[in-house]
C-alpha positions as CSV (number, residue, x, y, z in Angstrom):
1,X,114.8,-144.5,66.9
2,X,113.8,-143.2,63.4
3,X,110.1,-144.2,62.3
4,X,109.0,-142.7,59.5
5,X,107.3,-144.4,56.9
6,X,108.1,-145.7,53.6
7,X,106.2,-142.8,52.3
8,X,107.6,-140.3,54.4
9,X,111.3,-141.9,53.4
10,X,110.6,-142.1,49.7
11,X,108.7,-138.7,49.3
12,X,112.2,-137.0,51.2
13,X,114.5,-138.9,48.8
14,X,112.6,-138.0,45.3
15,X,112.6,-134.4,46.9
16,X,116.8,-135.0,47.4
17,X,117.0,-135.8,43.9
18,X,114.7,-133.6,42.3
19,X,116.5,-130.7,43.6
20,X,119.9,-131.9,42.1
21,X,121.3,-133.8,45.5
22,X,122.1,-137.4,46.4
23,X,121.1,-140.1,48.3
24,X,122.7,-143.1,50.0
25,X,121.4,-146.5,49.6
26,X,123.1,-149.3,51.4
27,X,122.9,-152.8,52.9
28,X,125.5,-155.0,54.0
29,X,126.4,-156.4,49.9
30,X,124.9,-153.3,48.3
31,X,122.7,-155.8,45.7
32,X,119.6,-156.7,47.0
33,X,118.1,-154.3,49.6
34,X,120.1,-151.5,47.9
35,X,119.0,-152.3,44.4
36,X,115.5,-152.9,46.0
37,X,115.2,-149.2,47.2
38,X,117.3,-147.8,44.4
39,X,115.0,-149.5,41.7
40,X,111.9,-148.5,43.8
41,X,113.0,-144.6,43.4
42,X,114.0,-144.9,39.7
43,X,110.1,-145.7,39.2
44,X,108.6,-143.6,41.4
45,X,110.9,-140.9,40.1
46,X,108.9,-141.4,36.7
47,X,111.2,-144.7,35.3
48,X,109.1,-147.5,33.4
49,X,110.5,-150.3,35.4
50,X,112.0,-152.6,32.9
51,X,114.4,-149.4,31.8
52,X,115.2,-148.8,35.3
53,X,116.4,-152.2,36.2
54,X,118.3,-152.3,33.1
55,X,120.6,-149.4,33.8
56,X,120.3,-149.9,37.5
57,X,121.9,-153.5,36.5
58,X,124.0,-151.6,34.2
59,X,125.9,-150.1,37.6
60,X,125.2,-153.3,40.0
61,X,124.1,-156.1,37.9
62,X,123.1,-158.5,41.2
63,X,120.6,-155.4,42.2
64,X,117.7,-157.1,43.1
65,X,118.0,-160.1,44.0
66,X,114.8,-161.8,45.0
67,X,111.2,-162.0,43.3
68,X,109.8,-160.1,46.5
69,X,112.7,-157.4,46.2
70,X,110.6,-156.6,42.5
71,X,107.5,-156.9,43.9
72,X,107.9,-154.7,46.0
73,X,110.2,-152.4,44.3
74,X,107.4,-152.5,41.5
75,X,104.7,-152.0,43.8
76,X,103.5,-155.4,43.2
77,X,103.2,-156.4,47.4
78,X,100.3,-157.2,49.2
């Protein structure tokens, strides 16, 4: 089993996408978790959030689908 951390996951993906590849984000709908991560990138990637959620919703519009899926793709979690 796989156990890196959310850093060590997020710091390979930016590093993916930075040099001009792709990544693959999916949970069982592809809304919530997915747009959870995906959002979560956008923003670290240098996104302000609301602009990130607005195209992200532009592709998936039930991306994020809880208040805890923004806090914590914001950073806002405890």
């Amino acid at each position: 089993m796989d156990t890196k951390t959310w850093g060590e996951i997020e710091a390979r993906a930016l590093a993916a996408l930075r040099g001009g590849g792709r990544v693959l984000i999916h949970c069982r709908a592809g809304r919530g978790r997915s747009g959870m991560i995906a959002l979560r990138l956008m923003i670290a990637g240098g996104e302000r959030p609301v602009a990130a959620l607005k195209r992200l919703r532009a592709v998936q519009p039930e991306a994020v689908e809880t208040p805890g899926q923004m806090n914590w793709a914001t950073g806002k979690h405890g």
